[in-house]
C-alpha positions, 0 to 999 in steps of 0.5 A: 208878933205882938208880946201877949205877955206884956200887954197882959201885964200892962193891963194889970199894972194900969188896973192898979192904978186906977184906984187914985188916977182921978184925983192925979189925972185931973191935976195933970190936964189942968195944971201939971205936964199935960196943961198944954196939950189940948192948945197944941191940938187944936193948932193942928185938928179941927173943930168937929174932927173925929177924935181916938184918945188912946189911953185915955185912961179915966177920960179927963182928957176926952172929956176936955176935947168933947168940950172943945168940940171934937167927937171923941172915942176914948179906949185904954187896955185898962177895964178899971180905968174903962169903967171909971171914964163911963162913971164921969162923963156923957158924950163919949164913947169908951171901950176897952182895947189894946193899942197893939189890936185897935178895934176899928176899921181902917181910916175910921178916924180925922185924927188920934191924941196918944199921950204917954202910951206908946212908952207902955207897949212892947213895939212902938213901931206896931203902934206906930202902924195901928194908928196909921191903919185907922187914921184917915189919909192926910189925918193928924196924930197928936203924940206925947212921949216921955222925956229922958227927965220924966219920973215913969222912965224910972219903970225901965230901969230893972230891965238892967237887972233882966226883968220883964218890965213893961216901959219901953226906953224910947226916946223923943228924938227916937220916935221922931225917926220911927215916925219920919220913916214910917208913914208920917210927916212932923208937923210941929213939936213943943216940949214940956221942960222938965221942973228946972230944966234950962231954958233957950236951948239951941237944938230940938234934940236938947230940948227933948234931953231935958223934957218931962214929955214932947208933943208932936203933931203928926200928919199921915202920908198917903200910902201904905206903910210896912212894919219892919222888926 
């Protein structure tokens, strides 16, 4: 059952972020945590692939896969950042939706791009099924998720103290499961260190202990899958 609550909430929240998130996403894209995300994409999509950037938030990243060559859709549960991703940029559809009811037909799209998303809803392993719905059989799913290390996991921490928060505490090596055993296949994985975090270390786990975000590419099995929990 989806939590109306905490999407209402979402909303509300990215809607007051909206007011500097250009100048901030900009910087993220092209220098800061998010620089390698698109190499890492077009190790693993195609060329001309039809791409649902979801959160796309203010389109900064929808507008470099459109200039790489892909046919973007970008959504975001934010109005705010909806309107500002209409106001920069041609080319590219953008809608208004909600992760937890994507408003698309099933296998609708070659492949799906979910940086720091699935961290802000109240299920992932819905999410997880969403994307799986409307991505074509043997489509990819490029996915970026908060390390341990990454300053927004600070929006859990007042779930200790009872609040109704909306940050869930999934971990890299957590979604890596939940997707393992929920209709998906890992197909690569590139952690983006935390500033000062050691380098070479000896397992995947560790590099995700000491992450900023982990990227990891996703292929869809054949089948259907069923939500459980």
């Amino acid at each position: 059952m989806i939590d109306k609550r905490w999407h209402e909430k979402a909303e509300e929240k990215w809607d007051n972020f909206s007011g500097n998130w250009g100048q901030r996403s900009e910087k993220m894209w092209k220098e800061g945590s998010r620089k390698t995300v698109l190499p890492f994409m077009q190790s693993f999509v195609s060329e001309g692939s039809t791409v649902l950037d979801i959160g796309c938030g203010d389109g900064e990243g929808s507008e470099m896969l459109r200039r790489s060559g892909y046919e973007v859709t970008g959504i975001d549960i934010s109005s705010k950042m909806i309107e500002m991703a209409k106001e920069r940029w041609s080319g590219i559809h953008f809608q208004q939706a909600d992760l937890a009811e994507l408003p698309f037909e099933d296998a609708t799209f070659d492949s799906v791009m979910a940086i720091n998303c699935l961290e802000w809803v109240a299920s992932p392993l819905h999410g997880l099924n969403e994307i799986h719905r409307v991505v074509k059989p043997g489509g990819i799913m490029v996915a970026g998720i908060l390390g341990p290390a990454a300053g927004p996991r600070s929006n859990s921490y007042p779930r200790l103290e009872g609040e109704d928060i909306v940050c869930n505490t999934m971990m890299p090596w957590e979604f890596e499961r939940l997707a393992g055993t929920h209709g998906w296949t890992v197909e690569g994985m590139s952690s983006v260190p935390k500033e000062g975090a050691p380098e070479n270390l000896s397992t995947p786990m560790l590099e995700q202990a000491v992450s900023f975000m982990t990227l990891f590419a996703l292929r869809k099995a054949n089948g259907d899958v069923s939500e459980q929990g």
